[in-house]
N, C-alpha and C positions, 0 to 999 in steps of 0.2 A: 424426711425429705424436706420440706419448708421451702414450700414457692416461695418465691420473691414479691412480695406487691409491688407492680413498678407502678405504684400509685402518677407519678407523673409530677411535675415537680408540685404538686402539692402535696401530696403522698409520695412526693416524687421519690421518696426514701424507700415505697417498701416497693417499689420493682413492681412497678404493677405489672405484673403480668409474669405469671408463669413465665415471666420473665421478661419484664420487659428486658432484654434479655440483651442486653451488651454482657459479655459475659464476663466473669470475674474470677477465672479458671478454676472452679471448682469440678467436683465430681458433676454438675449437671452441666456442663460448659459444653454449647453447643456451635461456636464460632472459635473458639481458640484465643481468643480476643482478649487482654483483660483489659476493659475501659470502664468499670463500674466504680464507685464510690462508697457504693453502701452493704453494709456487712450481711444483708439481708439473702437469701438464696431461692433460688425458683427449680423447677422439676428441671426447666431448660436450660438457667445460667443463672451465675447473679448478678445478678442487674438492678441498679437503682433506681429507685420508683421517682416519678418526678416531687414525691414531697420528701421521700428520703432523708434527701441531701443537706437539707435544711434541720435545723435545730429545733426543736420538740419543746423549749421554754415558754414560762408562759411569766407573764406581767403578773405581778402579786398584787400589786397598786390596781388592778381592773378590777369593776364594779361586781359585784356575783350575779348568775344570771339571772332572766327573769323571766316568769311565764303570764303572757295577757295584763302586760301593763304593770306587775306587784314585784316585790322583793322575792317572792318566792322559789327557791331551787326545783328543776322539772322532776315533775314527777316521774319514777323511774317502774317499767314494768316488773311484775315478780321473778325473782332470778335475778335480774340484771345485776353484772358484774363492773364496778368503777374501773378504770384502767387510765393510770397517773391523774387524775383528778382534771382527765380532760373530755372524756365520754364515758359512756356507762352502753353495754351491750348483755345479751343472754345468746350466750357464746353454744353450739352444741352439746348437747350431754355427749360424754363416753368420751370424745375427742382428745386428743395431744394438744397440751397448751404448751408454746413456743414463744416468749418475751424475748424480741430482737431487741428491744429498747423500752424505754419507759410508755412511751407511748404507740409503738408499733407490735402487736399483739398477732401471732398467727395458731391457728387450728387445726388439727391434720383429722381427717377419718381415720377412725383403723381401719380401714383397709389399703390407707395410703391415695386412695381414687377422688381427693377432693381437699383441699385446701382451703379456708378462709382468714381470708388475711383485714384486720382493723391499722389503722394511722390517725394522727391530727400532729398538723406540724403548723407554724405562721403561716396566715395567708400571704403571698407573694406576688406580684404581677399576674396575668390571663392566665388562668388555668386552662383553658383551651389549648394554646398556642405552646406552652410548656408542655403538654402530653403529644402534641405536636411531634415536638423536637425529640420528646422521648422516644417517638416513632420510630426517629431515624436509628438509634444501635439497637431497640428491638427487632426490627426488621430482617437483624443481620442472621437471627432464629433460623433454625433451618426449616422450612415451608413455611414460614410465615407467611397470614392469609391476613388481613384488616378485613374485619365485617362491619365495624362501623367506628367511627371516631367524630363527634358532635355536640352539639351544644342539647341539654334536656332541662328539664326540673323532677325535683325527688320533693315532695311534702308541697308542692307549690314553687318552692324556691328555685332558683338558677344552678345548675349542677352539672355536670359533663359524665359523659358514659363514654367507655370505649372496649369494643368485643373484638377478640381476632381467635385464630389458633393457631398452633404452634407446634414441630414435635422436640419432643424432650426424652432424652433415655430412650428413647426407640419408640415412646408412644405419642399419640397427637392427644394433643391438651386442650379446651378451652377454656378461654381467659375472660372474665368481666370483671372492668372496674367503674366504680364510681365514686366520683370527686364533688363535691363542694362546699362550701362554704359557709361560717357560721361564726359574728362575732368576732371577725380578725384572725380566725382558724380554718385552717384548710382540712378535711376530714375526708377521709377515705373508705370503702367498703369496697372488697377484691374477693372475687375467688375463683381457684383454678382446678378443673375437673376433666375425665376422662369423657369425650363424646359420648359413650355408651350408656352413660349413668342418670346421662341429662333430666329423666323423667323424674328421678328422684334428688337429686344433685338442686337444681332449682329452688323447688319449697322449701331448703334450707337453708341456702341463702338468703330466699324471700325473707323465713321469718326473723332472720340473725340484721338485715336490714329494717324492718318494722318495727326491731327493738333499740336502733340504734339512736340513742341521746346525748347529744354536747352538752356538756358541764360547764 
């Protein structure tokens, strides 16, 4: 199945959100609608994430990164996995890896009850105000509920969250993403899960975000 991240236009590419969910008349198309761009898929439709949409290239001519001041590349947890040489994660064991793009990487449970979805695409204009606007075709979701869509910080930094749910395929879904920003790159961490799972569904995303590193 492969939710969609509709990251928002900074992720705007991978739909953040079990859809963000303009749909894109696939088998999870749940408005009929097709207004998407991105080839990405959600439980509910596919719909483009707001970093989607946007190009996943990167400046060759940019400096490498650095950690506390030095030349040196961040150190990366055990496991971690590079993906297009623009983050590095430790993705779940057991899981279905799903490469929509070079840089948009998704993860299914087997059991199907959970999705996580990775992005980094150019930073672009307010990543607020873009997940914003993403708002508007995911809304068009059937039951779509907004629980929160706002300005946060992830490691200190400036970052946007945005939680709703949704149903898809007959079931209701919940959706969390997060967006921000690092170095001229917009990066994303999404995933979409069955209400009932929450209790376990969460620390898996916790630690798949505690492991996540720009390159």
């Amino acid at each position: 199945m492969g939710l969609a991240a509709a990251g928002g236009v900074v992720i705007v590419g991978t739909v953040v959100g079990l859809v963000m969910t303009q749909t894109g008349g696939s088998s999870h198309d749940t408005t009929g609608a097709s207004t998407s761009t991105s080839t990405s898929t959600s439980p509910s439709a596919s719909s483009t994430s707001p970093n989607s949409a946007q190009t996943s290239s990167t400046d060759p001519s940019s400096p490498p990164p650095t950690v506390d001041g030095t030349s040196r590349p961040p150190s990366l947890p055990a496991g971690a996995r590079k993906e297009a040489g623009l983050y590095a994660w430790v993705p779940p064991q057991g899981w279905q890896r799903v490469a929509q793009s070079g840089s948009e990487v998704h993860y299914t449970s087997p059991d199907r009850a959970q999705e996580i979805v990775a992005n980094a695409t150019p930073a672009r204009g307010d990543l607020l105000a873009q997940w914003q606007q993403a708002e508007v075709g995911t809304s068009k979701g059937l039951n779509y509920r907004r629980i929160r869509l706002e300005r946060t910080t992830f490691r200190g930094a400036p970052a946007v969250v945005w939680e709703y749910t949704v149903t898809a395929r007959g079931r209701l879904w919940h959706v969390r993403l997060l967006g921000f920003r690092s170095g001229g790159t917009s990066y994303e961490i999404s995933t979409w899960y069955h209400p009932d799972i929450e209790a376990t569904a969460l620390p898996v995303y916790d630690a798949v975000k505690k492991s996540f590193t720009p390159l």
